[in-house]
N, C-alpha and C positions, 0 to 999 in steps of 0.2 A: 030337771033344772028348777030352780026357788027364782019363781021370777019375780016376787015383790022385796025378794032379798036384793037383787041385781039392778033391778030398779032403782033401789034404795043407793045403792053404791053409786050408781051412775049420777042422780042427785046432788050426792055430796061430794063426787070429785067434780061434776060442773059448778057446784059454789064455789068451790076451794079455787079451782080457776076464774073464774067470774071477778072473787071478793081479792084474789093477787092484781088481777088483770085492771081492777078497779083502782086498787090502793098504788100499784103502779104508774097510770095514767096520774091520778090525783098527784103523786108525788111528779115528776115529769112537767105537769102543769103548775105547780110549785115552784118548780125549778127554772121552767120559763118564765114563768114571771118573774123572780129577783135577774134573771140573766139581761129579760129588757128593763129593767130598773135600772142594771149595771149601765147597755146600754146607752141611756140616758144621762149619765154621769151621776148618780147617787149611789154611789159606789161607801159613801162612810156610814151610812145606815144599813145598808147592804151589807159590810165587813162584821155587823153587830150580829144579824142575823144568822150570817153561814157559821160565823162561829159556834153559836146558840144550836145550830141543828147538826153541829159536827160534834158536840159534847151530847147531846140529846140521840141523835143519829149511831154514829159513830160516821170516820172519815173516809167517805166514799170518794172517788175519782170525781165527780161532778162539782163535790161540795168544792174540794179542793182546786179544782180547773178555778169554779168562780170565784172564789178567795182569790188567786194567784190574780186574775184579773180586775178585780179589785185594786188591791196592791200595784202593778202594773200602772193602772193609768192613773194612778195617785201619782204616780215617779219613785215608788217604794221599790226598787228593784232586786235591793237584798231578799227581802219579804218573798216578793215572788217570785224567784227564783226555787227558793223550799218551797215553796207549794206549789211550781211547776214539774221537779223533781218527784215532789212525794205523788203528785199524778202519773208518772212515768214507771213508780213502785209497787202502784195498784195496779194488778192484772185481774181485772173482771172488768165484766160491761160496764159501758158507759155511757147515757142517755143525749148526754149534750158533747162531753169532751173528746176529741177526738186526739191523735196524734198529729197529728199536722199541727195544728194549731197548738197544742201545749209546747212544741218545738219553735214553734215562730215568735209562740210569747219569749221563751227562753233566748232564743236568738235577738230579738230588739232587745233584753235585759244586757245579754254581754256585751253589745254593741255598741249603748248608752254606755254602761262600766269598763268601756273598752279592753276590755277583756276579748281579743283576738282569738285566742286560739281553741277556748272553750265555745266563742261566736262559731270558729270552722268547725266543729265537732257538729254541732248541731246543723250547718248546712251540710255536711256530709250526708247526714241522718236523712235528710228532707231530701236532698235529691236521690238516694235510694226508694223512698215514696215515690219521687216525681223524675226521674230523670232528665228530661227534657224540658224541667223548669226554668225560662230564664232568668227569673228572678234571682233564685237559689245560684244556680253559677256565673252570673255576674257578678254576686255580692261575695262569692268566694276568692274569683280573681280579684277583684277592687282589692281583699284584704292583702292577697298575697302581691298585689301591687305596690299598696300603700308599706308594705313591709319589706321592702325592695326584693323579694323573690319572683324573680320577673319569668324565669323559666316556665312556675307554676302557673305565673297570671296571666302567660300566653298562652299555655295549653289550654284553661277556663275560657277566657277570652274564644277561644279558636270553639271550644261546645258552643257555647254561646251562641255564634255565628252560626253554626252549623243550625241550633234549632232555630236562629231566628236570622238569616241574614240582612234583615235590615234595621239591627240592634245598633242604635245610633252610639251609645254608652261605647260598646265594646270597640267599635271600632276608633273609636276616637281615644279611647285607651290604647290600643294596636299603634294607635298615630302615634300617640306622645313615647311609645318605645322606641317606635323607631327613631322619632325626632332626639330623644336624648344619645340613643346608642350613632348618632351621625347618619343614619341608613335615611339620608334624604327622601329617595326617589320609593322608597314603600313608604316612608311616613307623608308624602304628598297624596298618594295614591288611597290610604287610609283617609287625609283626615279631610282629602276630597269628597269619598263618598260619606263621609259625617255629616257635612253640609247639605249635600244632597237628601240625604233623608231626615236631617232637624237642619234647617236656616236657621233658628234660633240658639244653634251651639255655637256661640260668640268667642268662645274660648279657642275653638276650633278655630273657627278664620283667624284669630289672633297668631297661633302657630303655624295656619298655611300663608300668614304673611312673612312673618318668620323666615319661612323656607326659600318662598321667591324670593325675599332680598337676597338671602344667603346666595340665591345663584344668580343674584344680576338679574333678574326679572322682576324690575322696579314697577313699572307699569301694572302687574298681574298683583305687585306686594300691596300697593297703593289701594286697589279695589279689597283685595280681603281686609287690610286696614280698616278701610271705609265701613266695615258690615262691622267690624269689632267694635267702633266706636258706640254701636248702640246699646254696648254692655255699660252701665255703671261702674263695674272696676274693672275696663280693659279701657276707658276711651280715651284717659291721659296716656297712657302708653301708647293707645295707637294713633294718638296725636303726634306722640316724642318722635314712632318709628316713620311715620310717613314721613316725617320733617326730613328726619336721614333719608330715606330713598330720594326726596328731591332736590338733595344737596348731593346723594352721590351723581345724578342725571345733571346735576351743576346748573338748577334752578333754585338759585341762593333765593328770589322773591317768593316762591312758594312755599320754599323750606323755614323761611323765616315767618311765613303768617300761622303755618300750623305750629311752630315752636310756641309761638305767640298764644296760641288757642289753649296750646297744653297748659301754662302757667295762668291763663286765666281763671282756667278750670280746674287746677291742682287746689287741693285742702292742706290743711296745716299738715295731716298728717300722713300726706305724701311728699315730705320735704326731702327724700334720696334721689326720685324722680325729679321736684322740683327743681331742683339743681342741678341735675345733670339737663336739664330742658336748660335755664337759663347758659348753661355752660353751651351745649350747643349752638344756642341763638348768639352767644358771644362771637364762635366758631364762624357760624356765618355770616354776622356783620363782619368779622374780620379779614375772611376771604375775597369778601363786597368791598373794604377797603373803607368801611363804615366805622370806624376806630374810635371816636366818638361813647356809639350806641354799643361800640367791643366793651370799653371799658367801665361804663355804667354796670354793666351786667357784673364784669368781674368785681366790680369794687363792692356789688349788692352779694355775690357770692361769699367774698371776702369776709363782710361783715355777719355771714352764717357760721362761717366754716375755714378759718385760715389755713387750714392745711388741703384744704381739696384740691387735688390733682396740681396742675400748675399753676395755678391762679395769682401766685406770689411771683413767680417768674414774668409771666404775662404781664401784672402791673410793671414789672420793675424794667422791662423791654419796653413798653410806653410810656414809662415817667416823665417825658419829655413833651411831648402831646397833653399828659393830665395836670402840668403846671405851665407850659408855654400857651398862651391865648391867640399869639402870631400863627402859629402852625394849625392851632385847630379853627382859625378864623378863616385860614386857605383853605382847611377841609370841607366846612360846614358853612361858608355863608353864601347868604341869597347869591341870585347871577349877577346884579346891579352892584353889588357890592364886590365880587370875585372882578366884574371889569377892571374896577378903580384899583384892583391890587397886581392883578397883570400888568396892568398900564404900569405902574410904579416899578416892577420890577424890569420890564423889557427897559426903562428908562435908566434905570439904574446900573443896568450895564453895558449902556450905551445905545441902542439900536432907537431909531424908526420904524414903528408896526405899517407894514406894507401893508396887508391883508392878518383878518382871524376868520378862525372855522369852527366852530364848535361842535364836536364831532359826538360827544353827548355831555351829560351834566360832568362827569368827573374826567374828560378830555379835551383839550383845546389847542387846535393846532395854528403857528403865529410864523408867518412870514415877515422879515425884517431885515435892514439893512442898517451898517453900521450910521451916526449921525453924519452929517456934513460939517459940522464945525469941529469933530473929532478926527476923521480922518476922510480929507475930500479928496484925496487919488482914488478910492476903494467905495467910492459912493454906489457906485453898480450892483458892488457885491451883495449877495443875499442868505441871507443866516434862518434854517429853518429851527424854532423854537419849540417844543412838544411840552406844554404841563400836564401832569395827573395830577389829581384829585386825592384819586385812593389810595390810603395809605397802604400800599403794597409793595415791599420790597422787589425791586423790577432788576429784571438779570439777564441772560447773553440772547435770547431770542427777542426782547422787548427793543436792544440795543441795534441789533441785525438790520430789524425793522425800519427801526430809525434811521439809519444810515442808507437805508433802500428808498427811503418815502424825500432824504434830503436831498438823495443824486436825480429823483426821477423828475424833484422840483426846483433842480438846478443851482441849489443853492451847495455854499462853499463848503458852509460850519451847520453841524447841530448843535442844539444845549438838548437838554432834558433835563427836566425842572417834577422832581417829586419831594412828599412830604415826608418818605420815608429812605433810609441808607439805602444804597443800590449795592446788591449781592457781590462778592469778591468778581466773579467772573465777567460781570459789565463794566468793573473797570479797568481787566486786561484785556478788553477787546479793543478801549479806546485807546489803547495805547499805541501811539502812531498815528493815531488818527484826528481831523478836525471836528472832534466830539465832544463837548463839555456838558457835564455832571453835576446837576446840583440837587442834591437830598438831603434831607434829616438836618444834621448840627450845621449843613452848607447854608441849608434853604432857611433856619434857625436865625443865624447870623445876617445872613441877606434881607430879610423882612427886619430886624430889629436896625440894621442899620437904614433905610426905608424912610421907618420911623424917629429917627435920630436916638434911640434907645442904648445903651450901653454894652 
């Protein structure tokens, strides 16, 4: 054996490895430093350079990873996209680039260029690396969500879960399926446990409010309301919707403050809401009998939008109130002043006020008899008087009432005195009866003549 010959050899292939092993590390550590350059965001001195050592070099995987990334978080996504690709081309090692990452740069490229289907290509890809990523299959369901293939989006959705069940996203996706497809009682069940695991999914309560109204769980609708309101763009809406739950529970005072809250709070450029809020608040002063505050609204709606819903109807059903000052002075004024117009009218058609009651601001009940200088056989007899206030069309059960409250009080004759026409069916119930009816163009006529008016 030539052992100075073997020696020799062994020499020159430990340089050989030594001066690769060398030249490698140095380039490596090259590499890592424009990488934290990138990093750092100097990424356009950076682009100068990887260039420079890809025409110098030639174009390895690395050079190109960090090019792409360059490009990338410039917002150049065409750019990087070819030089995420041409990494994906290069099949040799790679010191820095890995495949994960040149697939996730690619995936935020098509995402940004919303390029869908080239995005799912490459999460396929990813979750073969990762299968039990949830990132990867979420962001594949959202796609085939958002592209209404809902079949897919619940199967993703459903991995999802499995690797992560308390993936707040997925489930509250799950929610909004169900909630669109009507499947109530899963979409509550979802987008319950949403909240449960993110309180801050505002979106969320906004839909589990949703739901309770939908089933008359006003009360249950009201508190997820409440939690939605802390989102910026759900809190006029769940201003608008609490207003409806407490108008359908027929707390016209509550329904009316949060209507109130909504329009405070609406911007110019929610004026679809906007008005459908002022419409509602019309709704329920008009219920309230508040006709006055009804027609403000409509006439402000009007002046947006002439054609919206019935608001041309509406005014032209209260024309008479929005030009008559008599009828809306019996609706709206002080109590001191409402005496002095009762008084006038109970006098005006004859009667002596025995006794009044005022059973609240828009009801006052007036026991009377006819005058003594008008008819003294009939001095005894007593005539029970009932005014409303609000202007509400009053009908066969309001009438019932009346004729119950006049016999219990002994008295002969009712009137009932409202500001509004009384509905076809209260005035065939008085028929036959010691009942008299005065509303709308009656009670019109009655106050102008009052006032010796024309």
């Amino acid at each position: 054996m030539n052992l100075p010959l073997l020696a020799s050899g062994l020499i020159i292939i430990a340089f050989i490895i030594l001066f690769t092993l060398n030249r490698i590390s140095r380039k490596s550590k090259k590499l890592q430093k424009i990488w934290d350059r990138v990093k750092t965001g100097d990424t356009r001195s950076s682009i100068r350079v990887l260039k420079a050592l890809i025409i110098k070099e030639g174009g390895t995987i690395d050079l190109h990873f960090l090019l792409a990334e360059c490009y990338r978080r410039e917002g150049n996504c065409q750019e990087a996209i070819a030089e995420f690709r041409l990494c994906l081309d290069i099949h040799k090692k790679a010191h820095l680039a890995i495949e994960r990452e040149i697939r996730e740069g690619l995936l935020e490229c098509f995402i940004l260029l919303k390029r869908d289907d080239e995005a799912l290509k490459e999460l396929f890809e990813l979750v073969k690396l990762d299968p039990m990523n949830t990132k990867y299959l979420f962001k594949i369901a959202k796609i085939f969500y958002l592209k209404g293939i809902l079949e897919h989006a619940i199967t993703y959705l459903d991995r999802t879960l499995k690797a992560d069940p308390t993936h707040g996203e997925s489930l509250f996706y799950l929610g909004m399926i169900m909630f669109h497809a009507n499947q109530d009682r899963e979409a509550v069940g979802y987008l319950t446990k949403t909240v449960q695991h993110n309180p801050k999914n505002y979106r969320a309560y906004y839909y589990l409010g949703m739901l309770y109204k939908k089933g008359s769980e006003f009360a249950q609708a009201i508190i997820c309301f409440q939690a939605a309101q802390m989102s910026p763009k759900y809190k006029i809406r769940a201003f608008f919707q609490k207003g409806n739950c407490f108008k359908e529970m027929n707390e016209m005072k509550n329904a009316i403050i949060e209507y109130k809250k909504g329009i405070a709070g609406a911007a110019k450029k929610d004026n679809t809401l906007l008005l459908a809020l002022k419409y509602a608040l019309a709704g329920a002063y008009e219920t309230n009998g508040k006709l006055v505050e009804a027609i403000a609204q409509w006439e402000d709606i009007y002046s947006n939008d002439e054609s919206y819903r019935d608001v041309i109807q509406k005014l032209e059903k209260y024309h008479a109130l929005r030009t008559d000052d008599n009828i809306k002075d019996f609706i709206v004024s002080s109590a001191s002043i409402f005496e002095g117009m009762y008084l006038d009218i109970v006098n005006e058609l004859g009667y002596d006020i025995l006794e009044v009651n005022h059973i609240k601001t828009s009801i006052t009940n007036i026991i009377a008899s006819p005058r003594q200088t008008v008819i003294r056989n009939f001095r005894r007899q007593r005539v029970f008087i009932k005014l409303y206030r609000d202007a509400v069309s009053l009908g066969l059960e309001t009438l019932k009432n009346l004729a119950e409250e006049a016999k219990s009080r002994k008295c002969v004759k009712a009137i009932c005195i409202s500001p509004e026409n009384f509905k076809p069916e209260a005035g065939e119930f008085t028929s036959g009866r010691q009942i008299e009816l005065i509303g709308g163009n009656k009670l019109t006529k009655l106050l102008k003549k009052i006032k010796g008016e024309p």
